[in-house]
PDB file of N, CA, C and O in Angstrom:
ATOM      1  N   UNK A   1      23.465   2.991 -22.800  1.00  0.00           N
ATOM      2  CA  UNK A   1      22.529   4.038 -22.479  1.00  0.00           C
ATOM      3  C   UNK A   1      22.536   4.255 -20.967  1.00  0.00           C
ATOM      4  O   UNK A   1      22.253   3.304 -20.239  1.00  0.00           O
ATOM      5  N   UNK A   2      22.907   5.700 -20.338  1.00  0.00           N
ATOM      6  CA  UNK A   2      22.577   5.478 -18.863  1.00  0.00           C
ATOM      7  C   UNK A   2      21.362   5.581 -18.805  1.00  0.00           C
ATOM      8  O   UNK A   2      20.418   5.790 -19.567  1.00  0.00           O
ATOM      9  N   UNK A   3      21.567   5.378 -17.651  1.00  0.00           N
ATOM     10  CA  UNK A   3      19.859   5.413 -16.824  1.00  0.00           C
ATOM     11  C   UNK A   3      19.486   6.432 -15.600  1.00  0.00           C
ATOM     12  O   UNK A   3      19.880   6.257 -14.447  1.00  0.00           O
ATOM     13  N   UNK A   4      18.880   7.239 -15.913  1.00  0.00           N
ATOM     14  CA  UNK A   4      18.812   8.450 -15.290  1.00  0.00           C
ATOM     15  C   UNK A   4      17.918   8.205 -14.358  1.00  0.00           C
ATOM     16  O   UNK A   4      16.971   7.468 -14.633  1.00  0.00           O
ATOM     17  N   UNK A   5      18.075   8.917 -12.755  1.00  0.00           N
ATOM     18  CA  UNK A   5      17.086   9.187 -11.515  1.00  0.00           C
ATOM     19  C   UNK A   5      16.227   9.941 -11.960  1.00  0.00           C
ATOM     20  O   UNK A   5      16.469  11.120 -12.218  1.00  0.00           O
ATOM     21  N   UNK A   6      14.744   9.227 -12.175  1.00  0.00           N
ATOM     22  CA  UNK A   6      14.020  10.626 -11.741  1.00  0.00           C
ATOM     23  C   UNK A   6      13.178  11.308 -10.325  1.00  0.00           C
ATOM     24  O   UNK A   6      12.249  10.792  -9.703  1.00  0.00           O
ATOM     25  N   UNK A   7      13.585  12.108 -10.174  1.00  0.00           N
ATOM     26  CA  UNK A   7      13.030  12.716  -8.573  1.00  0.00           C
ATOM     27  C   UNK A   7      12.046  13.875  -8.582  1.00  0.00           C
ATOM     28  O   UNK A   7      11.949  14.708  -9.484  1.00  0.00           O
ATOM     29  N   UNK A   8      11.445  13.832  -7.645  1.00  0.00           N
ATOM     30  CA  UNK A   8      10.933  15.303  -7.443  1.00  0.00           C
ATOM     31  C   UNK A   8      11.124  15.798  -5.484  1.00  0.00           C
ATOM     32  O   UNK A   8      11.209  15.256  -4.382  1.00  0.00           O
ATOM     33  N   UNK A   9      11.106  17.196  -6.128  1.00  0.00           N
ATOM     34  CA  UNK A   9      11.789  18.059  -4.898  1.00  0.00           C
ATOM     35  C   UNK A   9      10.913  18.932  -4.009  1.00  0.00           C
ATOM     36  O   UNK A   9      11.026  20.155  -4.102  1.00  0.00           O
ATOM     37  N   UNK A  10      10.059  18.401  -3.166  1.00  0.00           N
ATOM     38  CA  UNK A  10       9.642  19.603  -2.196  1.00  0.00           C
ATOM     39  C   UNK A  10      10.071  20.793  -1.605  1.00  0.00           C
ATOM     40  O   UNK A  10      11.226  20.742  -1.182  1.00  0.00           O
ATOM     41  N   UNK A  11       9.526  21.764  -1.465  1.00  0.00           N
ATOM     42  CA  UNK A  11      10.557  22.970  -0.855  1.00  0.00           C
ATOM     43  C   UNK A  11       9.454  23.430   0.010  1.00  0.00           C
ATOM     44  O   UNK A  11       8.340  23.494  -0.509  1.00  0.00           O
ATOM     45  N   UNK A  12       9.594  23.764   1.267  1.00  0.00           N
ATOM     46  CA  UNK A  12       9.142  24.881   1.960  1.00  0.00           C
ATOM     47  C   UNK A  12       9.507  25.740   2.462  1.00  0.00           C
ATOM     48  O   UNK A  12       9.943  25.509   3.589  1.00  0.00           O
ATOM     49  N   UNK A  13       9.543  26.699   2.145  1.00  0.00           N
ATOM     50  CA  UNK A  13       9.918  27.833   3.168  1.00  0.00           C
ATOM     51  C   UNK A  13      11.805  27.891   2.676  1.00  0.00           C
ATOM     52  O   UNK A  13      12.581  28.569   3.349  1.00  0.00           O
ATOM     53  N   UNK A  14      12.169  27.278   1.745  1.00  0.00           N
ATOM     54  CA  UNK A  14      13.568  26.882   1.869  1.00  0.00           C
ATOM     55  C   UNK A  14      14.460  25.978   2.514  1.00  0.00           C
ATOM     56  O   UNK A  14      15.690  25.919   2.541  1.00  0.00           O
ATOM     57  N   UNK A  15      13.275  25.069   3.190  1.00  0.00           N
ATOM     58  CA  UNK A  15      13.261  23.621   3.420  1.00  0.00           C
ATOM     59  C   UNK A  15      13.064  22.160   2.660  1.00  0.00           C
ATOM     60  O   UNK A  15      11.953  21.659   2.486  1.00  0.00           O
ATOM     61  N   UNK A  16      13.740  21.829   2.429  1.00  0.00           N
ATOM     62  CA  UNK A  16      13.483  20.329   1.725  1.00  0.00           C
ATOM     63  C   UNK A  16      12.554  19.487   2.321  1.00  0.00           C
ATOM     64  O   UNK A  16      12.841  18.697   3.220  1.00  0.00           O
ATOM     65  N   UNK A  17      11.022  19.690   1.661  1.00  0.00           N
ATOM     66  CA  UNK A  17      10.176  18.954   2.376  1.00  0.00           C
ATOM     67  C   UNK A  17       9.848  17.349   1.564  1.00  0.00           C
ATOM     68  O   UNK A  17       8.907  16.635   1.908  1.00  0.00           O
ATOM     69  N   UNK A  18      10.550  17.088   0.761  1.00  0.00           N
ATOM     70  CA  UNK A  18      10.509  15.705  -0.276  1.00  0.00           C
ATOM     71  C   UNK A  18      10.343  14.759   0.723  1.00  0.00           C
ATOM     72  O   UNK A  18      11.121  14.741   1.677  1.00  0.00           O
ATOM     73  N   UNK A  19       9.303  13.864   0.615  1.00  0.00           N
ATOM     74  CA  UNK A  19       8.901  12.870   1.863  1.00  0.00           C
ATOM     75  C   UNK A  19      10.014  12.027   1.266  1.00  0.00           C
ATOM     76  O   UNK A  19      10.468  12.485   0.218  1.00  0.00           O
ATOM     77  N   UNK A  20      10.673  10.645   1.798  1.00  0.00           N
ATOM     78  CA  UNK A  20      11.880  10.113   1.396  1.00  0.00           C
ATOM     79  C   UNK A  20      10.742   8.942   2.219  1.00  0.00           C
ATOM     80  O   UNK A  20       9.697   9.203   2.815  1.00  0.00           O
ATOM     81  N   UNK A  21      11.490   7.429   1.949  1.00  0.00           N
ATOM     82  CA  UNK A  21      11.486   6.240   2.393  1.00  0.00           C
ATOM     83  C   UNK A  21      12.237   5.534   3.025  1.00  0.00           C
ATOM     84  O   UNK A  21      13.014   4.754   2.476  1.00  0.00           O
ATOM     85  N   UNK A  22      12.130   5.697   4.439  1.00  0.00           N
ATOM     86  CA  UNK A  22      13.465   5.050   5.488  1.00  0.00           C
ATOM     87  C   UNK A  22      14.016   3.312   4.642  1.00  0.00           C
ATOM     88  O   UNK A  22      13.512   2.447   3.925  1.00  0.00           O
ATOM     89  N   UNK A  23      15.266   3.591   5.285  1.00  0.00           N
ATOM     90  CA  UNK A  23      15.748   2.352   4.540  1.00  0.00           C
ATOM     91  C   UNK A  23      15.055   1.111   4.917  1.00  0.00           C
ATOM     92  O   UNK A  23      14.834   0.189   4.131  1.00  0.00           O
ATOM     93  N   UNK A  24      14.647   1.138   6.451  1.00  0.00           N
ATOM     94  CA  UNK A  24      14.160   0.013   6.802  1.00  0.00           C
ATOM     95  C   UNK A  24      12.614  -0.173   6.574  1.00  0.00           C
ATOM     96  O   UNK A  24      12.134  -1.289   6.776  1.00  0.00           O
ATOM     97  N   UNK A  25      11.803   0.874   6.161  1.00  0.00           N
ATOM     98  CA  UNK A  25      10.601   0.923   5.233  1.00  0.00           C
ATOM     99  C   UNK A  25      10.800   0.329   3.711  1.00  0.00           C
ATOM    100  O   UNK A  25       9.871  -0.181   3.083  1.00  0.00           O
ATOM    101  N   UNK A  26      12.262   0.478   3.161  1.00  0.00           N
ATOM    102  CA  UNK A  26      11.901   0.286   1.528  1.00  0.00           C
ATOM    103  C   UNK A  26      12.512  -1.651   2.137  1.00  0.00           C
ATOM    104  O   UNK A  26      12.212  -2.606   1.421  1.00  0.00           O
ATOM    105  N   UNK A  27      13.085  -1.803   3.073  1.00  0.00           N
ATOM    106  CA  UNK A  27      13.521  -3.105   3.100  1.00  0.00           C
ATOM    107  C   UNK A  27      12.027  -3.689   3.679  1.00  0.00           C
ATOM    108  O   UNK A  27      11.476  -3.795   2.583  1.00  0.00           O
ATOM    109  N   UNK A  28      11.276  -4.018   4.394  1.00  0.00           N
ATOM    110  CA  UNK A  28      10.065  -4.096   4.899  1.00  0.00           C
ATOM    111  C   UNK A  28       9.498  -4.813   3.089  1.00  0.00           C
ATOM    112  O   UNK A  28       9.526  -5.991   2.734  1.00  0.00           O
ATOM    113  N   UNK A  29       9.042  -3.601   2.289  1.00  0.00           N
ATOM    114  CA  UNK A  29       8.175  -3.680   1.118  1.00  0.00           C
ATOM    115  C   UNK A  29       9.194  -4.315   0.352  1.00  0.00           C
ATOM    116  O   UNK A  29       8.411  -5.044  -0.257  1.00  0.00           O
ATOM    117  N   UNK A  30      10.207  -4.602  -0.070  1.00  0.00           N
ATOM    118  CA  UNK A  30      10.651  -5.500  -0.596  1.00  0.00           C
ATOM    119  C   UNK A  30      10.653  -6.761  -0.096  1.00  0.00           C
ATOM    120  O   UNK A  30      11.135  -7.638  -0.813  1.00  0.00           O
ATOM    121  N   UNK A  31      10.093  -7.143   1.299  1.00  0.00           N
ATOM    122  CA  UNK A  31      10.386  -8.295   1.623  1.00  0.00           C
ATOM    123  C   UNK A  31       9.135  -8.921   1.542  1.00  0.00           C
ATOM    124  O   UNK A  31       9.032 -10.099   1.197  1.00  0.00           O
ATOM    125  N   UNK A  32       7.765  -7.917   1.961  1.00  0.00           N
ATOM    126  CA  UNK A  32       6.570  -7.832   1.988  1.00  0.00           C
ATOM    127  C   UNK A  32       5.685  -7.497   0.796  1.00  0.00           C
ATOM    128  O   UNK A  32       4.977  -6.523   1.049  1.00  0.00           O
ATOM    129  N   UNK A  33       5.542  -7.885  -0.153  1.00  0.00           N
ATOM    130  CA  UNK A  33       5.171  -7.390  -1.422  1.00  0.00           C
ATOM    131  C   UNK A  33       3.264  -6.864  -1.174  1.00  0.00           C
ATOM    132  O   UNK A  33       2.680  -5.961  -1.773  1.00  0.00           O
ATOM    133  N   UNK A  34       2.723  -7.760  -0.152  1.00  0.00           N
ATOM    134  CA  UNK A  34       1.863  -7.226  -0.208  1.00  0.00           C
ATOM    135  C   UNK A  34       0.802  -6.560   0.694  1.00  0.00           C
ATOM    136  O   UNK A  34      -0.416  -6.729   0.651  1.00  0.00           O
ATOM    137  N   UNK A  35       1.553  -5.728   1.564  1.00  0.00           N
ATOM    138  CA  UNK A  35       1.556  -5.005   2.328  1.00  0.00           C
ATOM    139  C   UNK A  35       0.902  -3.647   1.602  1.00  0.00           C
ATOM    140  O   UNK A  35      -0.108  -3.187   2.135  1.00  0.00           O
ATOM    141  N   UNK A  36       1.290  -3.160   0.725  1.00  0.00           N
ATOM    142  CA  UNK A  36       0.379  -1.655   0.539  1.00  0.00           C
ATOM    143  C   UNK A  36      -0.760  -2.202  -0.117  1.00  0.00           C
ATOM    144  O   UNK A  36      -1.274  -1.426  -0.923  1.00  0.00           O
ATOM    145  N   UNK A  37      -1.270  -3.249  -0.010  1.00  0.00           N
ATOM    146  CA  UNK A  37      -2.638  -3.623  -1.005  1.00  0.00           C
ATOM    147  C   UNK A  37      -3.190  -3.955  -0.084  1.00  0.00           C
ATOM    148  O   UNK A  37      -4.409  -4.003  -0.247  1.00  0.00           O
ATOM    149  N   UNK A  38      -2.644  -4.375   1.410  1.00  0.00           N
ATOM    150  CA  UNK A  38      -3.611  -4.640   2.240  1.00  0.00           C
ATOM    151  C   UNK A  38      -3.661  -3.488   3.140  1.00  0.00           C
ATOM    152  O   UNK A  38      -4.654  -3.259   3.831  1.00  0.00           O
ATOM    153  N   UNK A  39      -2.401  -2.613   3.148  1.00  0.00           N
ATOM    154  CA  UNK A  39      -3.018  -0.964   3.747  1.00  0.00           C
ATOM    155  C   UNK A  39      -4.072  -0.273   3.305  1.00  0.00           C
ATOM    156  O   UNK A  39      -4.784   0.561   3.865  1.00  0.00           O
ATOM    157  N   UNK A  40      -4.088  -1.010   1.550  1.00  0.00           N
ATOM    158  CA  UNK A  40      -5.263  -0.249   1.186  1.00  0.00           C
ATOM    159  C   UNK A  40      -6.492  -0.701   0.833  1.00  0.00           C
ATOM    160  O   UNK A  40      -7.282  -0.070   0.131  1.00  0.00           O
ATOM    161  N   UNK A  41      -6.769  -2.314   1.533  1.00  0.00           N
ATOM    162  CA  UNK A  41      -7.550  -2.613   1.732  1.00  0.00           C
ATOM    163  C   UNK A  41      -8.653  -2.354   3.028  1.00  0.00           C
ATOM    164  O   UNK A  41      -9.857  -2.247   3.261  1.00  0.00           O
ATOM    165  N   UNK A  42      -7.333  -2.336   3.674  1.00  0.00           N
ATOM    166  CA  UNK A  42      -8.162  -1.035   5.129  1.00  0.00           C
ATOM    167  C   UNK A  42      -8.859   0.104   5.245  1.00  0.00           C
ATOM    168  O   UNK A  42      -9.905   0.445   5.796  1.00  0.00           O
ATOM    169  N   UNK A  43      -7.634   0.848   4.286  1.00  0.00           N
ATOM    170  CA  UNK A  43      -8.482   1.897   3.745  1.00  0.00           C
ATOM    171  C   UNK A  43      -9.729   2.056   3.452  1.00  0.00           C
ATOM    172  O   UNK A  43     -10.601   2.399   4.251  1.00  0.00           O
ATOM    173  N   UNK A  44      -9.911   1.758   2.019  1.00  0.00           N
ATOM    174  CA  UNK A  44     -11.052   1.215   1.220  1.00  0.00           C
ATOM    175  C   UNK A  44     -12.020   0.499   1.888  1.00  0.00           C
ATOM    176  O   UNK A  44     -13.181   0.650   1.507  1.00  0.00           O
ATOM    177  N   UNK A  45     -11.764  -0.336   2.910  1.00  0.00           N
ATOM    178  CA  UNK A  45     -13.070  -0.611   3.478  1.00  0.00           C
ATOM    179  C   UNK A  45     -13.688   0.538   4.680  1.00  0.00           C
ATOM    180  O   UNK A  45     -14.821   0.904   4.993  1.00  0.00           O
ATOM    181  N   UNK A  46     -12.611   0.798   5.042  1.00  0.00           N
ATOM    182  CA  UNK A  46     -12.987   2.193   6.248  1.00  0.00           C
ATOM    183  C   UNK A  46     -13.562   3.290   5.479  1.00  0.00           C
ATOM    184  O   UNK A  46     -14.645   3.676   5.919  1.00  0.00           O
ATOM    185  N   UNK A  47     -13.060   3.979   4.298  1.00  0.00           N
ATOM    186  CA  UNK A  47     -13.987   4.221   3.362  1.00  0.00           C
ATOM    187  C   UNK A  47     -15.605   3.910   2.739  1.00  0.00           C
ATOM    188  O   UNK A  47     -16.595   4.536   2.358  1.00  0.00           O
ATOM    189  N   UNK A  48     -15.269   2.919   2.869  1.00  0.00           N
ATOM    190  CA  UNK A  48     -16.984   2.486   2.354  1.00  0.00           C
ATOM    191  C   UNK A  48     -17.808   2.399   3.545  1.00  0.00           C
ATOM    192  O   UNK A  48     -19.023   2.402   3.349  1.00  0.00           O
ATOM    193  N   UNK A  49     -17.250   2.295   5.152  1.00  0.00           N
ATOM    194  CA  UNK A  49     -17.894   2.248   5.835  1.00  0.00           C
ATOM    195  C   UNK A  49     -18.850   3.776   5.863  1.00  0.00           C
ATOM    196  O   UNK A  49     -20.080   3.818   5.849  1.00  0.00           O
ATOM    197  N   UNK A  50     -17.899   4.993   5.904  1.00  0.00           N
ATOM    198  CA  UNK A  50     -18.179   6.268   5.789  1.00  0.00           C
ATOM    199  C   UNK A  50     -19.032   6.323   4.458  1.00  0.00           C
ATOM    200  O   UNK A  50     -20.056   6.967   4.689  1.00  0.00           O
ATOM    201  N   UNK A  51     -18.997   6.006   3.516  1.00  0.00           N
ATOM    202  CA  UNK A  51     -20.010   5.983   2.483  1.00  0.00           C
ATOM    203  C   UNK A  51     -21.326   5.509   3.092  1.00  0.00           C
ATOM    204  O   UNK A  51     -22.362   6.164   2.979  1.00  0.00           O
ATOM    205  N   UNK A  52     -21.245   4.293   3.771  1.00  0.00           N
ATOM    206  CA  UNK A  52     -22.755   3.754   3.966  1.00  0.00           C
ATOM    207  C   UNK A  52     -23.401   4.254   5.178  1.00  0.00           C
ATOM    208  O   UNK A  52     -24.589   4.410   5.458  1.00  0.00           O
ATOM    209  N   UNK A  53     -22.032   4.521   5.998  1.00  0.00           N
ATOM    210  CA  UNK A  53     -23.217   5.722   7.017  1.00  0.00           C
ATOM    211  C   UNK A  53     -23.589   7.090   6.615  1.00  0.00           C
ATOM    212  O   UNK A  53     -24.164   7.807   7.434  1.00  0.00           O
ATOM    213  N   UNK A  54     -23.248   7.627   5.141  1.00  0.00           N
ATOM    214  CA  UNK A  54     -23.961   8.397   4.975  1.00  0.00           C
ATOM    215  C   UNK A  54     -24.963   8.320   4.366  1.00  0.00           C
ATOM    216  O   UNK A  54     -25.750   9.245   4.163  1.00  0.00           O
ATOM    217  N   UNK A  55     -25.075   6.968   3.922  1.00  0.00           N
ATOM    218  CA  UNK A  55     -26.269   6.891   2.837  1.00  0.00           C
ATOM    219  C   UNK A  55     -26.294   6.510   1.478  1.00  0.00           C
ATOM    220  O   UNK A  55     -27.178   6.445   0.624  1.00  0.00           O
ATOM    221  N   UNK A  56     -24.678   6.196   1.522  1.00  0.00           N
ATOM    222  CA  UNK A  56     -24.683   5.910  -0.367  1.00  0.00           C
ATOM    223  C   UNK A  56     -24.398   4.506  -0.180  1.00  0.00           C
ATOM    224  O   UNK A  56     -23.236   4.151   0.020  1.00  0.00           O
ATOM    225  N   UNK A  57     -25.524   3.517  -0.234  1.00  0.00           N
ATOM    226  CA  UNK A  57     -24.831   2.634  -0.254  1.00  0.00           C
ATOM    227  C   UNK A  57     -24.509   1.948  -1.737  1.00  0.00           C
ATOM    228  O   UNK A  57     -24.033   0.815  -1.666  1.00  0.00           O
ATOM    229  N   UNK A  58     -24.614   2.232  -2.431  1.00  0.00           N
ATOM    230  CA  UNK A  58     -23.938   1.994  -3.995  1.00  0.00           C
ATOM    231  C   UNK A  58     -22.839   1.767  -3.932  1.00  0.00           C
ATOM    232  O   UNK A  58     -22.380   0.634  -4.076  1.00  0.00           O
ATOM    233  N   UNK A  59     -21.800   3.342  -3.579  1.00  0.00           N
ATOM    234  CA  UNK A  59     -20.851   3.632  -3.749  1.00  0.00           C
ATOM    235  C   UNK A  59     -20.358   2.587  -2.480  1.00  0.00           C
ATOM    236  O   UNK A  59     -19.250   2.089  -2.679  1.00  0.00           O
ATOM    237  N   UNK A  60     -20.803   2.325  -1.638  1.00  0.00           N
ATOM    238  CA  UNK A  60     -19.971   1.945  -0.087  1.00  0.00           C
ATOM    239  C   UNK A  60     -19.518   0.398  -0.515  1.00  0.00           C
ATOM    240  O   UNK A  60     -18.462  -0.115  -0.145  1.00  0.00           O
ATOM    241  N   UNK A  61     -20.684  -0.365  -1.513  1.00  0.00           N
ATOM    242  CA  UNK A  61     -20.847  -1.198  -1.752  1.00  0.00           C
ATOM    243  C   UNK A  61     -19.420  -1.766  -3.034  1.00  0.00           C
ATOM    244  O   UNK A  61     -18.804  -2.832  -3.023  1.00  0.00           O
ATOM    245  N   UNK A  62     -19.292  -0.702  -3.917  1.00  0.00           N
ATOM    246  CA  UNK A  62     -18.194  -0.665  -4.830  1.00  0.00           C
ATOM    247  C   UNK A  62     -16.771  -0.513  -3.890  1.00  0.00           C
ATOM    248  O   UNK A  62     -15.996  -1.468  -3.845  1.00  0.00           O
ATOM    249  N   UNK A  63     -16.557   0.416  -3.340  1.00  0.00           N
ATOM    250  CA  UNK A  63     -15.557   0.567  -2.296  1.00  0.00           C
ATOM    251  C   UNK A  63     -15.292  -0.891  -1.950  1.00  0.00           C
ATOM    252  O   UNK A  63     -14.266  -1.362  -2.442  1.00  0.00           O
ATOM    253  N   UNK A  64     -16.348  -2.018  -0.874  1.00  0.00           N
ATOM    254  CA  UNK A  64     -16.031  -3.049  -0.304  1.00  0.00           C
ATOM    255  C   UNK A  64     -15.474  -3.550  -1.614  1.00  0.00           C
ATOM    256  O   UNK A  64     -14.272  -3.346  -1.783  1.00  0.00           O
ATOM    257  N   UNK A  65     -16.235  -4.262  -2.709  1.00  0.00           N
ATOM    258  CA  UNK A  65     -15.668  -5.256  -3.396  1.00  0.00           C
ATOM    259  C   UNK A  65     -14.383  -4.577  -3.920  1.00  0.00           C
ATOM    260  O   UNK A  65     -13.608  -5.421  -4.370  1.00  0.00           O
ATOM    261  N   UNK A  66     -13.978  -3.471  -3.990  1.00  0.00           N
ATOM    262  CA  UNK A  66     -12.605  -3.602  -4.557  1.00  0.00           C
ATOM    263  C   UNK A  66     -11.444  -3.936  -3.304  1.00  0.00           C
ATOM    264  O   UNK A  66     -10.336  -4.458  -3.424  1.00  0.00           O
ATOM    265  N   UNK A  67     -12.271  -3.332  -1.827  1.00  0.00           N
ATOM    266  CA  UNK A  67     -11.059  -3.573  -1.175  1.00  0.00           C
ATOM    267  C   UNK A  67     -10.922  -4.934  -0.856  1.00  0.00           C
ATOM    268  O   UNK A  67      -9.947  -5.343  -0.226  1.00  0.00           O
ATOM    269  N   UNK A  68     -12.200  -5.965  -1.405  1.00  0.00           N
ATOM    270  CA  UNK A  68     -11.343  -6.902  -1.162  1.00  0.00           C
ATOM    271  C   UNK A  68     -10.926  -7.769  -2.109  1.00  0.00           C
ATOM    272  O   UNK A  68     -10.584  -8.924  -1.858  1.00  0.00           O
ATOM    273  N   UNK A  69     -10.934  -7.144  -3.483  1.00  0.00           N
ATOM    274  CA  UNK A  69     -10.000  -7.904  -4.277  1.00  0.00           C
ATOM    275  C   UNK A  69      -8.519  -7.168  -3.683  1.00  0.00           C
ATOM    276  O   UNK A  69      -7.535  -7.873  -3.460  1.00  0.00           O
ATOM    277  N   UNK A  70      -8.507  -6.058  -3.520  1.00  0.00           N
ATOM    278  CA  UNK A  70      -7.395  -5.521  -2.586  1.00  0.00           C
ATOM    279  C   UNK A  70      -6.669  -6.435  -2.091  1.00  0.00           C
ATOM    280  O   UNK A  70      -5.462  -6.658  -2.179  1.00  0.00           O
ATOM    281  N   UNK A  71      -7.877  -7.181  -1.324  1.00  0.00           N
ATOM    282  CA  UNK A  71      -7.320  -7.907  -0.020  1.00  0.00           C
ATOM    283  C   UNK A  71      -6.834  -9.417  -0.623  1.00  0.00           C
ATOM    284  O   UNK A  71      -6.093 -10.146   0.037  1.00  0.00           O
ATOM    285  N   UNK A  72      -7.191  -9.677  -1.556  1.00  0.00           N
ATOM    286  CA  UNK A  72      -6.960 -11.296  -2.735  1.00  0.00           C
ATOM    287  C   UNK A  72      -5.362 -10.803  -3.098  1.00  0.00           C
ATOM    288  O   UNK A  72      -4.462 -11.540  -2.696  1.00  0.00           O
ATOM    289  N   UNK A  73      -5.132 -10.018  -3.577  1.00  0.00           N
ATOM    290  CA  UNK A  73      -4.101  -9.570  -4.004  1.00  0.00           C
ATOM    291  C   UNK A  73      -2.579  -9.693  -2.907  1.00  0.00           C
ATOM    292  O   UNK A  73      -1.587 -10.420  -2.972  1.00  0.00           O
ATOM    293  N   UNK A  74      -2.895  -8.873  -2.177  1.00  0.00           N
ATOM    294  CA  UNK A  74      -2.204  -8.595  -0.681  1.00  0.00           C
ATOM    295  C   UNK A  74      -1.473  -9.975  -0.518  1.00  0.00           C
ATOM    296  O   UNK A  74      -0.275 -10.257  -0.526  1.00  0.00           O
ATOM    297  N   UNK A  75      -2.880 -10.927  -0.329  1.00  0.00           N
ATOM    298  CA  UNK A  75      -2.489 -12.367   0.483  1.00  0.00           C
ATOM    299  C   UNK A  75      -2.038 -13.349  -0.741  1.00  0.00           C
ATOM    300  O   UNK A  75      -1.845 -14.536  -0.479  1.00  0.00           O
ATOM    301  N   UNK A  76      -1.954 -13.111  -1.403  1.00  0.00           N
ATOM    302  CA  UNK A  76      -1.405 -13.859  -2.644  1.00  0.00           C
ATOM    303  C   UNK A  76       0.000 -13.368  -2.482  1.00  0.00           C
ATOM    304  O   UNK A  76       0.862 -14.197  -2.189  1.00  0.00           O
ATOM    305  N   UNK A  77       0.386 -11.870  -2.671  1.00  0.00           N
ATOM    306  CA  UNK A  77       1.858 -11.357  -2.873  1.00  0.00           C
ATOM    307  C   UNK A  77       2.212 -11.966  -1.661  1.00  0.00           C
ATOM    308  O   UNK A  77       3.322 -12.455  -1.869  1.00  0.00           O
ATOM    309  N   UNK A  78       1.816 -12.239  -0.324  1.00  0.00           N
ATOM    310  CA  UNK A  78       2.033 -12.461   0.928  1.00  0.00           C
ATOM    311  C   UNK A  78       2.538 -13.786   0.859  1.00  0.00           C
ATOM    312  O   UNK A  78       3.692 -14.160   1.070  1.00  0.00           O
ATOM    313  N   UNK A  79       1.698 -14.346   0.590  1.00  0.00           N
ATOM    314  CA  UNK A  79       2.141 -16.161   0.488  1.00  0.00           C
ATOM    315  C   UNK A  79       3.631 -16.512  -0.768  1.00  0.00           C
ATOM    316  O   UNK A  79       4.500 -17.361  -0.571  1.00  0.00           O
ATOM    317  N   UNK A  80       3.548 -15.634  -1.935  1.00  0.00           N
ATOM    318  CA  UNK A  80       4.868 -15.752  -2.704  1.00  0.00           C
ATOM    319  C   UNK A  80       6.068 -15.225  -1.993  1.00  0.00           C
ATOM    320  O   UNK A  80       7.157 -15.786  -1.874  1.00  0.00           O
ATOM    321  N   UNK A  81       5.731 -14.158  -1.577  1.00  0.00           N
ATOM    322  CA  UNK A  81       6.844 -13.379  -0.615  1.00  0.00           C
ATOM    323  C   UNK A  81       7.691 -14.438   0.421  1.00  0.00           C
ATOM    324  O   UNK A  81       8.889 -14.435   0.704  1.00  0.00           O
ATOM    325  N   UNK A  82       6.711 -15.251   0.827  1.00  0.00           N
ATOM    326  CA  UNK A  82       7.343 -16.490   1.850  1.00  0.00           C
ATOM    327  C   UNK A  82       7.610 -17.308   1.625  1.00  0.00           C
ATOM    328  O   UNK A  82       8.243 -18.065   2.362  1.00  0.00           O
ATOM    329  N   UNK A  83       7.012 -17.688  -0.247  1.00  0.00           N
ATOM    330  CA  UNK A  83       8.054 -18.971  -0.245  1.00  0.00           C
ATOM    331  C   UNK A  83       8.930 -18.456  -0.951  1.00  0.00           C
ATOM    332  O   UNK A  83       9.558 -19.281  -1.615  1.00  0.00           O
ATOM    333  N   UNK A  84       9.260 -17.292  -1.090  1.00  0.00           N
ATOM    334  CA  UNK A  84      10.397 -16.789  -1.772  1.00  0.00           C
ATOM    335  C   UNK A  84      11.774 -16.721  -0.881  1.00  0.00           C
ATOM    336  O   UNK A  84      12.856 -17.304  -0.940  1.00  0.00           O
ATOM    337  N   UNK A  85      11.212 -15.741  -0.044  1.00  0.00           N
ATOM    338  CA  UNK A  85      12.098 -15.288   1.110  1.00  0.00           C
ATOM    339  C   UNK A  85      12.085 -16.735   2.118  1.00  0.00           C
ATOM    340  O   UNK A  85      13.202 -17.183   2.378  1.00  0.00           O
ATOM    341  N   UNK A  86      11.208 -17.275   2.536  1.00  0.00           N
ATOM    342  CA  UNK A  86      11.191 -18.444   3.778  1.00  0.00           C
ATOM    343  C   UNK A  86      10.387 -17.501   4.959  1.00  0.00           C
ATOM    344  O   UNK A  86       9.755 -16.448   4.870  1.00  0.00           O
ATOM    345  N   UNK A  87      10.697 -18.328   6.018  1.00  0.00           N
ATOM    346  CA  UNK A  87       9.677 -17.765   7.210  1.00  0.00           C
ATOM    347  C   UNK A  87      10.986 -17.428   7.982  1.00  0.00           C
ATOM    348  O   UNK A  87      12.099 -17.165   7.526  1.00  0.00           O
ATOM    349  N   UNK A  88      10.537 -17.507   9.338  1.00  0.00           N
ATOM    350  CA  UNK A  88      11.132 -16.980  10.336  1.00  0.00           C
ATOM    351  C   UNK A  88      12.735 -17.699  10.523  1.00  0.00           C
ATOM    352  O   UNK A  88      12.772 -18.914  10.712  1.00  0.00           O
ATOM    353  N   UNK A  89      13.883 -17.009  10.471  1.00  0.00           N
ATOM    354  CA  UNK A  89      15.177 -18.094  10.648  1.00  0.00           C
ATOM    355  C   UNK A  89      15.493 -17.834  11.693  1.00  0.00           C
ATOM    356  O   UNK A  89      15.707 -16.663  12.008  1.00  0.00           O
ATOM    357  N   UNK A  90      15.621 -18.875  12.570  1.00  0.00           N
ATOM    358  CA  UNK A  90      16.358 -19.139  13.734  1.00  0.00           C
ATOM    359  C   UNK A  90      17.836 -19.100  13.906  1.00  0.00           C
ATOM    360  O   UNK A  90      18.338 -19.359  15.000  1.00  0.00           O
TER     361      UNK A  90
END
């Protein structure tokens, strides 16, 4: 059975606007597994900050606890990532 690409194609103007992933970005997240869980643990808490200065603190409050199971996540993939890969080689 092959195995087919699937893509999608931005166009502007008759420009190829398809955001792409530098090679040394997709090498980074393969080495780093948990790196976008802790981008988006940043997020998510910078988020909830803006929630609670407006007043919701419910919602600001839901925001924190997920970003920091976010953040449980992150440092877990983080710590396998290194004993996978190793640390720094000299």
């Amino acid at each position: 059975m092959k195995k087919r690409k699937l893509s999608l194609r931005l166009r502007y103007r008759g420009r190829d606007v398809t955001p792409r992933l530098s090679g040394r970005l997709r090498g980074y997240l393969r080495e780093n597994w948990g790196a976008p869980f802790i981008t988006a643990f940043m997020t998510l808490l910078l988020t909830a900050a803006g929630y609670l200065a407006a007043g919701l603190e419910k919602t600001a409050n839901l925001l924190a606890e997920y970003a920091y199971y976010s953040l449980v996540i992150g440092v877990v993939l983080q710590l396998v990532c290194y004993l996978k890969y190793g640390g720094e080689e000299e």
